[in-house]
Each structure stands twice: as structure tokens, then as C-alpha cells.
N, C-alpha and C positions, 0 to 999 in steps of 0.2 A: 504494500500500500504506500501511493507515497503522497503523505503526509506533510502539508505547510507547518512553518513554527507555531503558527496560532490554531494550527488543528482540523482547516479545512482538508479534502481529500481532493488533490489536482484529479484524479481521473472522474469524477461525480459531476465537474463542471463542464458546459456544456462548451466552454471555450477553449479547454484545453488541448493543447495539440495544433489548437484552428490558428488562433490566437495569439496562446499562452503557452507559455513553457512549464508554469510553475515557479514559484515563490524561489526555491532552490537551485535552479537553471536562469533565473533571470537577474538572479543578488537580489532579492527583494522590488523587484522592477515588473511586477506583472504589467500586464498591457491596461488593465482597467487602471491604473494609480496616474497614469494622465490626465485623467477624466475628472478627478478629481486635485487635480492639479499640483501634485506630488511625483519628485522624482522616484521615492520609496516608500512603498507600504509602513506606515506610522507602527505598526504589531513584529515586522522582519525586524526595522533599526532598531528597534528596545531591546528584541529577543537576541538577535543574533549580534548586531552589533554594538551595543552598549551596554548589555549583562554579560555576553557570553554565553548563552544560554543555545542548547540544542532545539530546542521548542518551549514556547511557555510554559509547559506542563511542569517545570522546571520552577516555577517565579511563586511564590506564596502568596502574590499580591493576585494571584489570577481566579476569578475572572475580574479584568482593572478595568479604569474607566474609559482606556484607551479600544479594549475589543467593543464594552460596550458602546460607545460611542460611534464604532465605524460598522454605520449602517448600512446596505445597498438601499439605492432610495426606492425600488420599487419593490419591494417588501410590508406587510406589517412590524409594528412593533413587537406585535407577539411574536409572530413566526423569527424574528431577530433575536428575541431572547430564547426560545425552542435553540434555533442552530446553536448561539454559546453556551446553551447546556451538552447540547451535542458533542461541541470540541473540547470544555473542557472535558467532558466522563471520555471522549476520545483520548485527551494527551492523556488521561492520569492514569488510563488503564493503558496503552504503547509503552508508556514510561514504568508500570509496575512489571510489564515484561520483559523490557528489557532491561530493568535493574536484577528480577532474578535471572536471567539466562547469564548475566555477566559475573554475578556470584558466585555460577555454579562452576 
């Protein structure tokens, strides 16, 4: 699966491949962060480049008010708070297996 730092899954979007490379393949550069007038996705430079951080799933501050904040606009509010429960129960379950596979 692969997995952006904040948790969404690049193959579930209908842009990717078209569009988008992904969060990982692009330095935090997807093709939507123009649009919004951003040369990098504001959730990639926290995580990857200002913590160090492999994915949020990593940050105890998560979910911050940085994911909550970055909306698609043509969404509900609800269905925006669904998806970040999504990614977080996504990173924190990626991250609990791959802390025990490295244990072992």
C-alpha cells in the first residue's frame, strides 16, 4: 500500500498515476497543492521535513489542526472529519506493524 505521511492511500485517488505521483515521488509536490497555491503540501513539510517524521502517525499532536484544516472544498464537513479518522486509525495501525515486524 502506499501510503502518504498524513495517511491518505495514493492508489484510492482517482488522480493518481493521471496526474499524481504521490506525496513520496513528488517531495511533497502533488499536482493539487497549486491549486491551492502552495508549492508543498502544508501535512508533507511538518511531517517529513520539519519533524523528521516517517508519516504523522509518528506526531502525538495528531490529528493537529493542520490535517484538520486542509479541506478538499468539494466535500462535507463530515465526510472530512470520517476521512481523518480514516488516516489517523490508518497510520496508527501501519505504524503498530511495522514497529512489531522491526522488533522481531
Amino acid at each position: 500500500m502506499l501510503l502518504t505521511p498524513c495517511g491518505a492511500v495514493c492508489k484510492k485517488c482517482e488522480y493518481y498515476n493521471d496526474k499524481c505521483a504521490g506525496c513520496l515521488e513528488t517531495g511533497g509536490s502533488p499536482f493539487w497543492s497549486r491549486y491551492i497555491e502552495q508549492e508543498k503540501c502544508i501535512l508533507y513539510d511538518c511531517c517529513i521535513n520539519e519533524r523528521g517524521y516517517l508519516n504523522c502517525g509518528n506526531c502525538e499532536e495528531l490529528p493537529c489542526t493542520k490535517i484538520i484544516e486542509l479541506k478538499e472544498p468539494n466535500i462535507t464537513q463530515e465526510e472530512h472529519i470520517k476521512r481523518i479518522k480514516r488516516q489517523v486509525r490508518r497510520l496508527r495501525t501501519y505504524n503498530k506493524k511495522n514497529k512489531s515486524r522491526s522488533s522481531n
